[in-house]
ROBANU-602635 format. One record per residue: residue in three letters; x, y, z of N, C-alpha, C in turn. Coordinates in steps of 0.02 Angstrom, whole numbers, plus 50000, padded with zeros to 5 digits. Layout:
ROBANU-602635
alaXYZXYZXYZ
...
This chain:
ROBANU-602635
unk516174530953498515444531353490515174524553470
unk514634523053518514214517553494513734517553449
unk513674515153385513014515253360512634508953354
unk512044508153378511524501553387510844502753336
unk510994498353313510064496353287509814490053316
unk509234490953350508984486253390508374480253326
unk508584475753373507944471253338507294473953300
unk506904472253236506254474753211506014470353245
unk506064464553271505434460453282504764462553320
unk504914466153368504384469353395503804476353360
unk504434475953307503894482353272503284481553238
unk502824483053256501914484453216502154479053151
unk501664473653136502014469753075501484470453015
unk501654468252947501304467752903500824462352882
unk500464461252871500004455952838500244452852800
unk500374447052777500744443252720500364442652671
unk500684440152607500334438052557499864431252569
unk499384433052544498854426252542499234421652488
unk498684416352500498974408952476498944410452392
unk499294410352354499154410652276498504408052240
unk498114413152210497524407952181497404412252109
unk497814414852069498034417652028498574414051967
unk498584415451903499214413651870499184406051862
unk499694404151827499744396051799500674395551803
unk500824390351784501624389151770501684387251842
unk502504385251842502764385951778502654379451761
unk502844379351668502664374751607503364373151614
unk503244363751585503524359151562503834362451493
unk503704364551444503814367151392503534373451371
unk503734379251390503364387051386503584387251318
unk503314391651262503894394051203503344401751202
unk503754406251219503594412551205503694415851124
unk503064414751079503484415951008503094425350988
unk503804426150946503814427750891503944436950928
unk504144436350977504314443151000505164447850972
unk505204454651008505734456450956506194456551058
unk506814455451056506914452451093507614458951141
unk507584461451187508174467151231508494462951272
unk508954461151279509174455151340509614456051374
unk509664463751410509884465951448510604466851457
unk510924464651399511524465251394511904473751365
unk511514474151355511804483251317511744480451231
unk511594476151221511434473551131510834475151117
unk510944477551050510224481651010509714475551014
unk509104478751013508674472851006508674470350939
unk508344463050961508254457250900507624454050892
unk507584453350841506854448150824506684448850771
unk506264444750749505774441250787506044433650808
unk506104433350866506224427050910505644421850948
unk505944416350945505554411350996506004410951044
unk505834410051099506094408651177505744402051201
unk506154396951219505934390551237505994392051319
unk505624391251376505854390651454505504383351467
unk506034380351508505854372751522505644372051596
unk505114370951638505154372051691505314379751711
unk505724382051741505944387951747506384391351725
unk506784387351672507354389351649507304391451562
unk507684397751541507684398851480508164393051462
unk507994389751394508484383251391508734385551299
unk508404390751254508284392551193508284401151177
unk508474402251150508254409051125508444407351038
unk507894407950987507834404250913507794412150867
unk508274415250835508164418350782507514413350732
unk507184417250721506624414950683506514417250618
unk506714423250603506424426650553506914433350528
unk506464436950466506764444450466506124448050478
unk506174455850505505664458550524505224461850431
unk504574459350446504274461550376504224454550333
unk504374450450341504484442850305503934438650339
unk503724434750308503164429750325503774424450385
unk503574423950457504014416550474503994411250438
unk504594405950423504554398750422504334396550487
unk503724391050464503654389050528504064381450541
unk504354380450471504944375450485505484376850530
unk505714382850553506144383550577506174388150656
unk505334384450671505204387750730505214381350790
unk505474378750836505544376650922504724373750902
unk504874367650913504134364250914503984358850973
unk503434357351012503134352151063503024357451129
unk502834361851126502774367051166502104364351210
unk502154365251268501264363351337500974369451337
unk501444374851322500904382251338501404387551273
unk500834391851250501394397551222501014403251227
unk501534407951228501274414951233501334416251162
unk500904420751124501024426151064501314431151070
unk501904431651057502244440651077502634445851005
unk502094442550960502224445150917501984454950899
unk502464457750868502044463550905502584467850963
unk502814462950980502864465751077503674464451082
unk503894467751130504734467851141504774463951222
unk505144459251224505354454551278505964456351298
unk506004456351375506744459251417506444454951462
unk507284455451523507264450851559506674454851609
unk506634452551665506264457651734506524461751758
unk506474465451774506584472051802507104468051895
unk507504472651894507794471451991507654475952008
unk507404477752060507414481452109507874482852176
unk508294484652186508994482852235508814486352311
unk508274488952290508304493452383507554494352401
unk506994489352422506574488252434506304488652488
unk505684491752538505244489552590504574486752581
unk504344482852599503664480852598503384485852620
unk503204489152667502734492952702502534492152781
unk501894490652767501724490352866501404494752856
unk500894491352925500624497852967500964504152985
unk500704510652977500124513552957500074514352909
unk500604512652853500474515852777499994509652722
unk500504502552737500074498852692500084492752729
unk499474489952759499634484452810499624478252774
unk499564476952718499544471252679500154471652623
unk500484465152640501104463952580500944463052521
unk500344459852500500214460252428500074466052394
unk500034470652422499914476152394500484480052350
unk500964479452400502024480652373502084476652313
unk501824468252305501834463352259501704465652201
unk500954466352219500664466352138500904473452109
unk500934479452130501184484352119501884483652075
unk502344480852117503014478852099502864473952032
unk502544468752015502414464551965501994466951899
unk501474470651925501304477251883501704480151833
unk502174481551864502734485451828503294483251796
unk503344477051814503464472651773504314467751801
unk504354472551865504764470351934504694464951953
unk505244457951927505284452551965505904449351992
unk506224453152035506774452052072506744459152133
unk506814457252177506914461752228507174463252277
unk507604465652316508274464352379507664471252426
unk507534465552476507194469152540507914471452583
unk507774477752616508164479552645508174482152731
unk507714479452764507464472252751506664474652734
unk506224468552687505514468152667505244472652748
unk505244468452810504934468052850505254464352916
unk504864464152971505244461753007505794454152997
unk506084452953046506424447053046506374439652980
unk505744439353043505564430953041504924431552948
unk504694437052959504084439552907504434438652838
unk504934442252823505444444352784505644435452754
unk505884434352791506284426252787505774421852761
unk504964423952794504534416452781504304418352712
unk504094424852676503924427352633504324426552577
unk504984428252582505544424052541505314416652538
unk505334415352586505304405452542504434405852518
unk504144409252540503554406452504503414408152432
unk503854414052424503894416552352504234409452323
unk504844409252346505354404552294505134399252279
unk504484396252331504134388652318503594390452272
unk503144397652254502884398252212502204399452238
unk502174400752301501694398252342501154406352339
unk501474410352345501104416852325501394423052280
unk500954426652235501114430652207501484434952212
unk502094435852197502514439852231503144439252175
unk503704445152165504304443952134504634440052187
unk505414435952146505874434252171506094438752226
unk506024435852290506384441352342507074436752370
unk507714443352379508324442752406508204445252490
unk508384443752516508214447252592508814448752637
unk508814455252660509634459152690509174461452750
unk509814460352800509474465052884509844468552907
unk509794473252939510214475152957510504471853043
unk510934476353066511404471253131511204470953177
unk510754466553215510594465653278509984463953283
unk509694463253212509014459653204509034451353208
unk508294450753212508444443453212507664439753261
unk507744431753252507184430653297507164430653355
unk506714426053391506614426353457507384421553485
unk507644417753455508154414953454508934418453450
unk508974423253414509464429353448509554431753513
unk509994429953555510074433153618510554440353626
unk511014440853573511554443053603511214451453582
unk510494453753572510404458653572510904465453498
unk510964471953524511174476153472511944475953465
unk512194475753402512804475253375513274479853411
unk513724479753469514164485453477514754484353478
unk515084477453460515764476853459515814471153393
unk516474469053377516684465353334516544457553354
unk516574455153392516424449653400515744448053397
unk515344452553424514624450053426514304452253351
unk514494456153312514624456153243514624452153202
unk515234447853217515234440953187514894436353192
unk514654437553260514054430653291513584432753247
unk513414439653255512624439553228512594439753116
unk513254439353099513344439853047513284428953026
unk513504425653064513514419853089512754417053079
unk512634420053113511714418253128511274421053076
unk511394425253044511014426253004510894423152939
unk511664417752924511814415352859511414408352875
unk511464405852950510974400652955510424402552950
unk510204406052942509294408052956509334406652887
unk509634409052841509304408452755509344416652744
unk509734420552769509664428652735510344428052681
unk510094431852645510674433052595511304439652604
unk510974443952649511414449052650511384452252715
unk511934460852715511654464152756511464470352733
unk511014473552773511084482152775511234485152819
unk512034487752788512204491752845512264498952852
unk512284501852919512454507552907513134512452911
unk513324518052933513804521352935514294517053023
unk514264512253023514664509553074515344511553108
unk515624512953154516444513053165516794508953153
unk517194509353131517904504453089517934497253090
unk517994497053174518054489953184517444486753182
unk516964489253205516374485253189516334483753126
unk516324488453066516054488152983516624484752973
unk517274482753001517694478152955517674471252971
unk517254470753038517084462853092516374461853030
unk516024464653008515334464752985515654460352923
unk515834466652884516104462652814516564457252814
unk517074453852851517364451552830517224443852856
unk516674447252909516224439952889515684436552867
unk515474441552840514944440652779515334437552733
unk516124441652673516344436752648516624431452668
unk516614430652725516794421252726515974415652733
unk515424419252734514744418052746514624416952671
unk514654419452622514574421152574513994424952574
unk513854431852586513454434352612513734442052567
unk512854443652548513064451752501513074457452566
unk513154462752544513214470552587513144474052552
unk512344479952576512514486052552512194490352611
unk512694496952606512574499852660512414507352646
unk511714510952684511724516752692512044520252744
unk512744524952725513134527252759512724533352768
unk512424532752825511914538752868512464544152886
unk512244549852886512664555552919512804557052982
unk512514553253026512674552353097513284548253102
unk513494545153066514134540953047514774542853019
unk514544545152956514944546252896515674552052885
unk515564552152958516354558152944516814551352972
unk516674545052990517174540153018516884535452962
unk516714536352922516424529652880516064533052815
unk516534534752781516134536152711516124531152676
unk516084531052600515974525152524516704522252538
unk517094528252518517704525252509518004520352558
unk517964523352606518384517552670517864514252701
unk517374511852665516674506252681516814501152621
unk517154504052551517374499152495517724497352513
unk518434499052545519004497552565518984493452625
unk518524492252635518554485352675517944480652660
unk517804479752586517424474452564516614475852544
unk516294483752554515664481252550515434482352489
unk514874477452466514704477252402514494482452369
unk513824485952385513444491152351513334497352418
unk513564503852370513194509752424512774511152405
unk512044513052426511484513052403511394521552420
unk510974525252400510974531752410511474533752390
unk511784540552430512114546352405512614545952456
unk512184543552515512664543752584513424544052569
unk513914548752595514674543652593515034543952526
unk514384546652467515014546152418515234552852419
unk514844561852403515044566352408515814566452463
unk515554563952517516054566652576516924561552567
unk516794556852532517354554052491517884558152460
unk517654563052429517804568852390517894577252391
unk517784577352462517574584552478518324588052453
unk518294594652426518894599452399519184603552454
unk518854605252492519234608152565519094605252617
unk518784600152633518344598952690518274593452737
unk518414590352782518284584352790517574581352824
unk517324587652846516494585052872516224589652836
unk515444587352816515114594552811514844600952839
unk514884607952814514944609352880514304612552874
unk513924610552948513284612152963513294617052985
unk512564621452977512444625652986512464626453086
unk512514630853119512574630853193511924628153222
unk511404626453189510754625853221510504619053204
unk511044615753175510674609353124510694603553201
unk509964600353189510074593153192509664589353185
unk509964583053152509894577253126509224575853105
unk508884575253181508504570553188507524575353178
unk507874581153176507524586353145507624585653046
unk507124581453016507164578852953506934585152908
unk506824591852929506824596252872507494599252873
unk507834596952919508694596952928508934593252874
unk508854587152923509254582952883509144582752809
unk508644583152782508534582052693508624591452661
unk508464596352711508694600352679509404602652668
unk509804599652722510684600452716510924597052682
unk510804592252677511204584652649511334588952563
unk510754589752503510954592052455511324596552429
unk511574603252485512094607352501512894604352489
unk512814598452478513594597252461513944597652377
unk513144599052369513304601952281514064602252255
unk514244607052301514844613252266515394611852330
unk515334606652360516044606152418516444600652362
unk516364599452308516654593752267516914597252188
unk517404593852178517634597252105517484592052056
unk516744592152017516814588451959517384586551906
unk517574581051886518074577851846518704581251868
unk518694584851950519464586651977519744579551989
unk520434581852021521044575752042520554567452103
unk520394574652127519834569652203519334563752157
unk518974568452121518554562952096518554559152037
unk519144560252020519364555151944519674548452008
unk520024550452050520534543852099519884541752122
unk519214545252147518684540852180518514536052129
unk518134538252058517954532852001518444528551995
unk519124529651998519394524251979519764519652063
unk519694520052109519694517952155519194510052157
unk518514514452150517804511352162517884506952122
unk518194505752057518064502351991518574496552017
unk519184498852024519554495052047519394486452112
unk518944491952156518624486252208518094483852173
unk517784487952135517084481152102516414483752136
unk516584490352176515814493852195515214492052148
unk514724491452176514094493052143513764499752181
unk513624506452131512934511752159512524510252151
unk512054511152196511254508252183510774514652196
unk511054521652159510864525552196510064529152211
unk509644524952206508854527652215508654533652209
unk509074537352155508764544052143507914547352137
unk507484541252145506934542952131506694545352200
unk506954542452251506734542452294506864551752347
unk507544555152310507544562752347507114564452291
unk507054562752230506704566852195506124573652190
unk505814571152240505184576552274505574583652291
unk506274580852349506714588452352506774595152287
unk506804591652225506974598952192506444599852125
unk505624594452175505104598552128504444595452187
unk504324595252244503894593052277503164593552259
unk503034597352222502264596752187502264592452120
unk502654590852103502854587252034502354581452067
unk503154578952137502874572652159502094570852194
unk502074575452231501514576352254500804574452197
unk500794577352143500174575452092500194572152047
unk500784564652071500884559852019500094556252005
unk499904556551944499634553551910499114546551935
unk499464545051977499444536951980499214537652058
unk499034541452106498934541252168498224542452171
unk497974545352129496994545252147496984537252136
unk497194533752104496974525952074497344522152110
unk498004521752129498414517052150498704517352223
unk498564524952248498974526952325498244524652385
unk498404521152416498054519752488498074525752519
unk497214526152571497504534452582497824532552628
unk497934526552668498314527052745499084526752703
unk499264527852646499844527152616499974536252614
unk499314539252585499384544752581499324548152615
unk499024547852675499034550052763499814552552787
unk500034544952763500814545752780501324551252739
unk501134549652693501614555752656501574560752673
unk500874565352701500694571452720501064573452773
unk501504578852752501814582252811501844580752904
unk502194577552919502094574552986502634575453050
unk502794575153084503444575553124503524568153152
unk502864563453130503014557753138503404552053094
unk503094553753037503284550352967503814550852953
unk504114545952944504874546252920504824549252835
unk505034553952798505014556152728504654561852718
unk504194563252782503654567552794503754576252804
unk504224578052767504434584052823504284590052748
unk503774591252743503684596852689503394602252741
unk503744605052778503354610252838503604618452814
unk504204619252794504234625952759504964625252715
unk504744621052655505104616552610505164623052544
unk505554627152520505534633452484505934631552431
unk505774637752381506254636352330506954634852341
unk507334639152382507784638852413508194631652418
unk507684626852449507734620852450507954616852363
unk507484620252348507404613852280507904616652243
unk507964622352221508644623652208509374621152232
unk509414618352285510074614452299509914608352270
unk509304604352285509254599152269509304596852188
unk508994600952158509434602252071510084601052058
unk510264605752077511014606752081511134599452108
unk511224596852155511694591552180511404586352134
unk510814586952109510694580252066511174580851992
unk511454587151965511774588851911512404586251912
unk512784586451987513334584851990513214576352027
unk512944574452045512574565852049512504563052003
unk512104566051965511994562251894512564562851865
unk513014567251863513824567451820514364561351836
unk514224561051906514664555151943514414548551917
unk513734547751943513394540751922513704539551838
unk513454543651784513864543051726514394540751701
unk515044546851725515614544651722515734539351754
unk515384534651807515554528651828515424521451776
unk514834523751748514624518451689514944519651632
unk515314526451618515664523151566516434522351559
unk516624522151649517114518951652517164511751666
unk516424508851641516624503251668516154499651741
unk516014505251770515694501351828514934501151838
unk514714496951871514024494551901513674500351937
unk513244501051883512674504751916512114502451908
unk511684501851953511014496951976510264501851979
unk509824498951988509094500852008509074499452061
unk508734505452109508144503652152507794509352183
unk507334508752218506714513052197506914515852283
unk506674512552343506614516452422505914516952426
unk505294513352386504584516952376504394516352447
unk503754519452465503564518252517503494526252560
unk503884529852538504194536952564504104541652526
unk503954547952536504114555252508503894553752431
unk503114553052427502684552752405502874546952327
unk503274544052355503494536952294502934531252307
unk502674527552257502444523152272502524516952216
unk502724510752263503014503452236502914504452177
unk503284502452115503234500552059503334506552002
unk502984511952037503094518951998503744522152018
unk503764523052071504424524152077505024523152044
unk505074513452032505674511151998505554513851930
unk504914514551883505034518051841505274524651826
unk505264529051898505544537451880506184534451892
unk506314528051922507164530351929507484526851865
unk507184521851829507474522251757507414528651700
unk506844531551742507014540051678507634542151733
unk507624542051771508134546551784508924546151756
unk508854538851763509664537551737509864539651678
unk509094538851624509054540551579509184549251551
unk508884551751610509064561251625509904561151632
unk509974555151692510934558151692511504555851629
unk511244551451580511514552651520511404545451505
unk511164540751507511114532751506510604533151455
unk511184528951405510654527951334510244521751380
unk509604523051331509024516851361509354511551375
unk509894507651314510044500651334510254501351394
unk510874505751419511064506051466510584505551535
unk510414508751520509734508451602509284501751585
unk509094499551515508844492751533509374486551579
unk510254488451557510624485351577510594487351662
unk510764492351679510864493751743510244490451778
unk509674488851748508954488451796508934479751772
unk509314475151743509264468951734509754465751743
unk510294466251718511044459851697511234461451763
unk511314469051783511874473351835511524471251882
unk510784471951904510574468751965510574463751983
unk510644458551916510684450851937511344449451968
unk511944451951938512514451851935512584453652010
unk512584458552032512614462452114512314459052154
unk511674453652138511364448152174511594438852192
């Protein structure tokens, strides 16, 4: 079986960010004083601190004081060009975001809109998967990194067979042209890929020349794939982060080696696909033989999950999502057009969505959230990222339900401040 993803370049494109005419910095000498200080390490907070940044770099972090005590101001970082007051206030690093889209036409035709949303929230690091098309994606990255418009730090991943007008060799179907286009992409300036549920030789031509590229991978192992390509034998030949859910259940199945669909299912029929997929609840034996060797397998290779729980979320309470708070003020209606039940919309499929439904989707988040857990406290990398854009998520809010969530699957706060800062930098 062949599987192809063809070039985005031709797809409907987004509006870019305008020229920056906002904000100041960066400073010759910043000193952020007198804040109480989380630094993403899993360490209790501290303060009251000064933070010196020189240009762009933290170069200081100054115990200053005890909390309740007048400061010495003898013993405070002095010759500062700009300072913030953050006294009062608790300082962490930025937020990552690991699994990002800009948008587009029809939902949001302007990129600043993803920006400020994302910055809002206090999101400044981000891995597009990809932002947007090709060439869009790539120019938007450097204009962020030069400072040039408002926007977080963006990482930028494509998936295989994208590319510019300068790509000839078209969609990925064998190992060699794999490599070419894994080749070409490290010259363009991309940092990674996104891949999907690939056949063998392709996903091991992909990865293994990305690591000689020095090039990241994370891949959604789609179910059109995944009985030849789950987590496990996608780690086992190098790739960095599985993002979603894809691939890890079926890693583990207790009797089973595919899932088994109902006689009427398919795919591409998406009140299918999202209503089956959470059905794997109970094909898996929590803390059995299968999935103690998966955690410690994964740990072993250095996996990162990135698993965007916020993003099925709607599955096992769809009116929850539906009357978030924040959509009379913050949702575009051509954003909210899209969400509305559609056979066009990709995320769109609330057409006769029943309890029935949300009840599996519970359930599989009970035994999801158990896994994600036991993975962090054996030790391994678990990350943020949101998928906004879809099934009624929107930029910036999103990444916040998915830090409660981690927080729901048992992650003391530090922990999820860690997973959403050090762990994303770290995986970047």
């Amino acid at each position: 079986m062949i599987v192809t993803f063809l070039s985005a370049q031709n797809r409907r494109t987004i509006e870019p960010a305008p020229d920056r005419s906002e904000g100041d910095g960066p400073h010759k000498r910043l000193i952020i004083r007198g804040g109480t200080l989380i630094d993403g390490t899993g360490a209790p907070p501290r303060g009251p601190v000064d933070i010196v940044v020189e240009g762009n770099i933290i170069t200081r972090v100054a115990s200053v004081g005890t909390p309740f005590i007048e400061i010495n101001e003898e013993r405070r970082p002095k010759d500062s060009t700009y300072e913030i007051d953050a006294h009062g206030m608790y300082i962490m690093p930025g937020l990552v975001d690991l699994h990002v889209h800009t948008g587009g036409p029809p939902k949001a035709p302007e990129a600043e809109y993803a920006y400020k949303l994302w910055l809002g929230h206090g999101i400044t690091t981000v891995r597009g998967v990809p932002f947007s098309n090709f060439d869009l994606s790539l120019s938007e990255k450097e204009r962020s990194s030069k400072n040039e418009i408002t926007a977080p730090r963006m990482f930028s991943y494509h998936r295989p067979g994208s590319g510019s007008d300068d790509w000839k060799e078209g969609s990925v179907n064998d190992p060699e042209t794999a490599k070419k286009w894994v080749r070409y992409i490290a010259r363009k300036g991309a940092d990674g890929m996104k891949l999907g549920s690939y056949p063998p030789n392709i996903m091991a031509a992909l990865l293994d020349e990305a690591k000689n590229q020095n090039l990241g991978s994370t891949a959604h192992l789609a179910q059109s794939g995944v009985a030849q390509m789950n987590a496990l034998d996608a780690a086992r030949l190098g790739l960095g982060t599985v993002t979603h859910f894809y691939g890890l259940f079926e890693s583990m199945y207790e009797a089973n080696d595919v899932q088994p669909w109902p006689v009427n299912m398919n795919y591409n029929d998406e009140q299918h696909r999202f209503g089956q997929v959470a059905r794997q609840w109970n094909l898996v034996k929590p803390r059995g033989e299968k999935w103690n060797a998966l955690l410690n397998e994964f740990l072993t290779l250095d996996l990162t999950l990135d698993p965007t729980m916020t993003i099925y979320a709607a599955g096992r309470d769809v009116m929850h999502a539906r009357n978030g708070d924040w959509h009379k003020e913050y949702t575009l209606p051509s954003m909210w057009e899209f969400y509305t039940p559609s056979r066009e919309s990709h995320g769109a499929y609330w057409f006769y969505w029943t309890t029935w439904n949300e009840v599996a989707w519970r359930n599989f988040y009970q035994v999801w959230m158990m896994f994600l857990n036991d993975y962090k406290n054996m030790g391994g990398r678990v990350t943020t990222g949101s998928d906004s854009g879809f099934i009624y998520k929107l930029y910036g809010f999103g990444t916040i339900e998915e830090l409660e969530l981690l927080q729901e699957a048992g992650f003391h706060p530090l922990e999820v401040i860690r997973s959403a800062t050090m762990y994303g930098a770290e995986t970047l």
